[in-house]
N, C-alpha and C positions, 0 to 999 in steps of 0.2 A: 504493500500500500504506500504510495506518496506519502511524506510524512508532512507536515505544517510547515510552511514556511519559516526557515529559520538559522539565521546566520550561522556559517563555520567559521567564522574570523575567532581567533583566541581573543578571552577576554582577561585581562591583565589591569591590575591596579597598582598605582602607585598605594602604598599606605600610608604616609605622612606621617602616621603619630602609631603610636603602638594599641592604640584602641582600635583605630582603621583596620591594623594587622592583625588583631585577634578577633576583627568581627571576618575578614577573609578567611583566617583559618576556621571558623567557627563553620562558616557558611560550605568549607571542602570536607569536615568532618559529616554535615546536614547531608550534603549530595552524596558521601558515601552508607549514611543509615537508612536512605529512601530504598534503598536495595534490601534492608533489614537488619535485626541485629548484628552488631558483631563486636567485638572485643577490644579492649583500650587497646593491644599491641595488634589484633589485625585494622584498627581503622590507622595505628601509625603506619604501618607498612604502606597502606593504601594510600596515603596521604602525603607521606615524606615526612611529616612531622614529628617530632620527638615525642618519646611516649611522656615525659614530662610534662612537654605543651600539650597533647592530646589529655592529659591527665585534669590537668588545668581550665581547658577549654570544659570539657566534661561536667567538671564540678560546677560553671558556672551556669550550663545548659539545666544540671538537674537542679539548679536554686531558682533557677527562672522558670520551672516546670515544662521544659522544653523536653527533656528528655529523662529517663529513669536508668537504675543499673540494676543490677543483681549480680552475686558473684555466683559463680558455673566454676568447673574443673572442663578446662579443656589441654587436651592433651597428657593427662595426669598431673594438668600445673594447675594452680588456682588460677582465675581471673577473673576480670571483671566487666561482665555483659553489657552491654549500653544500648537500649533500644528507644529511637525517635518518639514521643507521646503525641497523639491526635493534633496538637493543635502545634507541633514541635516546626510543623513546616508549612508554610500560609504560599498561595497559589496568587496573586493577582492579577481580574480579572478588568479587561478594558473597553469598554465601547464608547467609540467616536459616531456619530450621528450626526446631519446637516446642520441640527441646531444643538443637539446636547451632548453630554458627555457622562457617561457611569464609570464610576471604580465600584470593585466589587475585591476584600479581602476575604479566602475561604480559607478551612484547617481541611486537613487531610482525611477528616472524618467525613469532608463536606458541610460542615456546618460556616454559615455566611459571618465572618466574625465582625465585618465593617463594611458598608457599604452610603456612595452620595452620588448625584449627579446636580451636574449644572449645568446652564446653558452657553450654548456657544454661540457666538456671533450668526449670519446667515450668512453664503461666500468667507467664512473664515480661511486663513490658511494654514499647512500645515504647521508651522513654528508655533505659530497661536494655541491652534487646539493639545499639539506636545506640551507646550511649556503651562497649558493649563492643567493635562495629567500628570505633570510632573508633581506641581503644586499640591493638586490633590491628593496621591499618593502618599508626598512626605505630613498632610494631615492626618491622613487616617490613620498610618501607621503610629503616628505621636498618639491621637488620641485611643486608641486603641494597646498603648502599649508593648507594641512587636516590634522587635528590633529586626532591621533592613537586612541582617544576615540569617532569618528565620528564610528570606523570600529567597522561595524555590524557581521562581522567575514569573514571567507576565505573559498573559495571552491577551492579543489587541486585535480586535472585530474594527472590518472598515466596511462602509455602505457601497462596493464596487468589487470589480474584480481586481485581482492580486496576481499578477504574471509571476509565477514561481521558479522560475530561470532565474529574473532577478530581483525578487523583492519588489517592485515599483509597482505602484497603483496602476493600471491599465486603463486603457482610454473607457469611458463608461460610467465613469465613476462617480456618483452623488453630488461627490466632495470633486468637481473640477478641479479645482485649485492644487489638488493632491495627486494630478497628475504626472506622472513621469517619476515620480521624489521615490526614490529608494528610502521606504518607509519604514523597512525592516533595521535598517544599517541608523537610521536616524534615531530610532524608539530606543534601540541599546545601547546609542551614545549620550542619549537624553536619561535613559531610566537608570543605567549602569547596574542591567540585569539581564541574562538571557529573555530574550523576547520570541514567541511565538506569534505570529500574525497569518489572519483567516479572513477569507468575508464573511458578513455580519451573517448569514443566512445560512453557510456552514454551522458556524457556533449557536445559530438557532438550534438546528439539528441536532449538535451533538449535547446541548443543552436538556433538550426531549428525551433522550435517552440516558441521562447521568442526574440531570437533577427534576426532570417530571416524573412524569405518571406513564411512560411508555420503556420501562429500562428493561422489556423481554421482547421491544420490536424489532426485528431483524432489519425489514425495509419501510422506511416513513422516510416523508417528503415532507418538510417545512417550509409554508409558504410565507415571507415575511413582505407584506404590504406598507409600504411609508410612500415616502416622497418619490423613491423607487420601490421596484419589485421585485423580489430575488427570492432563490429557492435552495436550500438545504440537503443535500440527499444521504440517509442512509441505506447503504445497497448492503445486502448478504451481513449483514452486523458492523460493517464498516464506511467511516466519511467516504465520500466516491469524489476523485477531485480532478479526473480527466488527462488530457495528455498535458497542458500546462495549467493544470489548474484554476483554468475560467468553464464554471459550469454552473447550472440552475439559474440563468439567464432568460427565464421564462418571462420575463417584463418585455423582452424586447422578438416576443416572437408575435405575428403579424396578425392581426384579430383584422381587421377593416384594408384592403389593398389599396383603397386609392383615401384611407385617412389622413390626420394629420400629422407634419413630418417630428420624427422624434429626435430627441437631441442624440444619437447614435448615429441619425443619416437617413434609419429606413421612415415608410410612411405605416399608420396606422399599428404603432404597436401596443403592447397590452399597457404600457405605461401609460399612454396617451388619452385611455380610456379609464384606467381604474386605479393611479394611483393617489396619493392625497395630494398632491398638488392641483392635478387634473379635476378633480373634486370640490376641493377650494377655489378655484379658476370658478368651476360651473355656480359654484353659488354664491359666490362673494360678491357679484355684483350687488346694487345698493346698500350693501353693507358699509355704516360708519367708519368702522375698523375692519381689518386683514383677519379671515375666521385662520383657525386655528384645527389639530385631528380633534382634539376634545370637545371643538363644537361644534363639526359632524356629528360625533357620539350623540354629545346634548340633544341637539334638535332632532337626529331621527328618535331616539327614545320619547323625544316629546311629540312624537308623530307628525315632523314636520312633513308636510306633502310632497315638497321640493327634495327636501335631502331623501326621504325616502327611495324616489325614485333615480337621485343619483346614484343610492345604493344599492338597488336593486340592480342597474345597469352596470354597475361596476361589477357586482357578486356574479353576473351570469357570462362577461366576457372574459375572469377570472376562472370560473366554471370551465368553458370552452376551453381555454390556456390547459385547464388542469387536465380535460378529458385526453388529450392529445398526450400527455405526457405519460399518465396513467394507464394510457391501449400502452406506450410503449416496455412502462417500467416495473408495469403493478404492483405499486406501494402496497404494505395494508391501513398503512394511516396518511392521512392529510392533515399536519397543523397548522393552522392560519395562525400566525402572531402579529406584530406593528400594533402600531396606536391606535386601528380602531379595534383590537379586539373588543373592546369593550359592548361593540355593537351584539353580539353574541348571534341569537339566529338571526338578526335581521339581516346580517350579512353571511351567516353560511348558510341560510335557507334560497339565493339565487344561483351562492355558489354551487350547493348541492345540485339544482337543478341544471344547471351549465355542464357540469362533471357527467350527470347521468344520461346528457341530452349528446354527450358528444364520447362517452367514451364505450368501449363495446359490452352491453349488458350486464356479463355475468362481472365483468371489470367495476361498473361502476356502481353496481349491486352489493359488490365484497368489499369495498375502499370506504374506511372510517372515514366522516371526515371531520374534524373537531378544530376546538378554541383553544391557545394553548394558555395554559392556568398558571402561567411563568410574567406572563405580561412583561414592562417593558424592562425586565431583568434578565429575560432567556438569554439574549446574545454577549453579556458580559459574566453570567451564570457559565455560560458553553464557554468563552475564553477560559476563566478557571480551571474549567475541567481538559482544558486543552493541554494545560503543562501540565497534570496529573497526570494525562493521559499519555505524555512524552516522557514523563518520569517512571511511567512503568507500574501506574497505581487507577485501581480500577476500583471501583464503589462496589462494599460488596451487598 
């Protein structure tokens, strides 16, 4: 399987002070107990480090409740065990968005130990939206208590495709402005952490299956609806991520041929019809102020007539999109996530019917298709689970 985009450049720190140095070695003793217990003299071996420092490091890990020992006879010698504790190794988890921004700090249990989002500019650029996660970051981790060398490294969801040859945002992408920028090489010189980076709609997916209600689906499609529209796949138990890893691009497959032309190039694509931009377009006229996804939610819940039918039109050429994918892939679940989830059946009652009107019977008979119960935490949830899932640790 392709693995997550993710740099092989060595990462190297100066230490400056001898606090710097002991959170370094701290953090190569962490990355060698993610593999599981082992012994003060096999993590120096493993480490290089002196079983002194290792001794050292140890006793300060189990005062911070990061880790625990126990003494074993191995080899007929005594020693002393050292095994990582739940919360010993925290995962952070990143989602960039057109306008907002999530961090999400998890423990190895899975359990969310710190989580915020803010807003970002509209058209921000890259530097901006960096040096705002950067910021947040070093909050949570303050107020939350966990020292920077607990962190096992970061996974970062972007709203576009992610060319995995190099790292660079590919044309398509939400966030224009984050075009071309080796986003990968940027985020690790800004975060000064192994970095993991996916599209937003992958870590939908893999979100679904690690921290939802679907962790025995083999194959479910995550459809995430925002500003753009993009799709998640897991196939046979596993993220599916193509020959370069631009895939579930279902936004920009063609619903209307001679519609309106989409920022891609082509005409009439599903973006153009269903996603919340196009949406907001349709109803904003006379509006005072610029609506907003949460006041599509509002007003069809308040039965507005107008947005009703925006959403109906949206859910059934969404539908179509899906049916077509579905004759090809048969999922057994469909998760809609983005910011209207909240609409709940109002919008998977067109989508249902799009799906069943276009995909072949017993297909669109058998194919779940649901709300995902993650809301707009799934795709920074699924980063999380991204470095766990690089380090070799699986929810049991």
């Amino acid at each position: 399987m392709p693995s997550p985009t993710r740099s092989t450049r060595s990462r190297t720190k100066n230490p400056g002070s001898q606090s710097a140095l002991r959170h370094l070695n701290q953090q190569r003793i962490i990355e060698c107990l993610l593999a599981g217990p082992s012994t003060q003299a096999e993590l120096a071996r493993q480490t290089g480090l002196s079983t002194a420092t290792v001794s050292n490091i140890v006793k300060i890990m189990q005062d911070a409740g990061l880790a625990s020992t126990e003494p074993i006879t191995s080899s007929g010698r005594r020693a002393l065990n050292v095994r990582l504790n739940s919360n010993g190794a925290v995962a952070v988890g990143i989602d960039f968005g057109r306008r907002h921004l999530r961090v999400v700090l998890a423990s190895l249990s899975y359990h969310v130990i710190a989580e915020e989002s803010v807003l970002l500019p509209l058209g921000h650029h890259a530097e901006e939206g960096i040096s705002a996660a950067v910021a947040l970051l070093d909050r949570l981790l303050a107020g939350s208590g966990v020292e920077r060398s607990a962190v096992v490294g970061a996974g970062v969801g972007i709203p576009g495709p992610i060319d995995r040859r190099t790292g660079t945002v590919a044309q398509g992408a939400i966030l224009p402005e984050w075009v071309g920028i080796n986003i990968l090489q940027r985020l690790e010189e800004a975060l000064d952490l192994p970095v993991f980076v996916d599209n937003d709609a992958n870590l939908g997916a893999l979100s679904e299956v690690t921290w939802g209600p679907h962790t025995g689906i083999s194959n479910l499609m995550f459809l995430k609806i925002g500003s753009g529209i993009g799709a998640g796949l897991i196939l046979n138990g596993m993220p599916y991520y193509g020959n370069v890893g631009i895939t579930g691009e279902i936004g920009h497959a063609t619903i209307h041929e001679h519609g309106l032309v989409c920022r891609c190039g082509n005409r009439g694509c599903l973006e153009t019809i269903a996603s919340t931009t196009t949406m907001i377009e349709l109803l904003g006229r006379g509006e005072d102020k610029p609506l907003t996804p949460e006041d599509i939610v509002r007003k069809a819940l308040a039965r507005d007539s107008a947005t009703l039918r925006v959403v109906d039109d949206a859910g059934l050429a969404v539908g179509r999109a899906l049916g077509n994918v579905a004759n090809l892939i048969n999922p057994e679940v469909i998760v809609v996530g983005g910011p209207l989830a909240g609409l709940g059946e109002l919008l998977l009652d067109p989508i249902r019917r799009g799906l069943v009107r276009h995909a072949v019977p017993v297909i669109g008979e058998t194919t779940t298709l649901t709300m995902s119960s993650l809301g707009d935490r799934a795709e920074a949830l699924g980063a999380t689970a991204l470095v766990f899932q690089h380090a070799g640790i699986r929810r049991n």
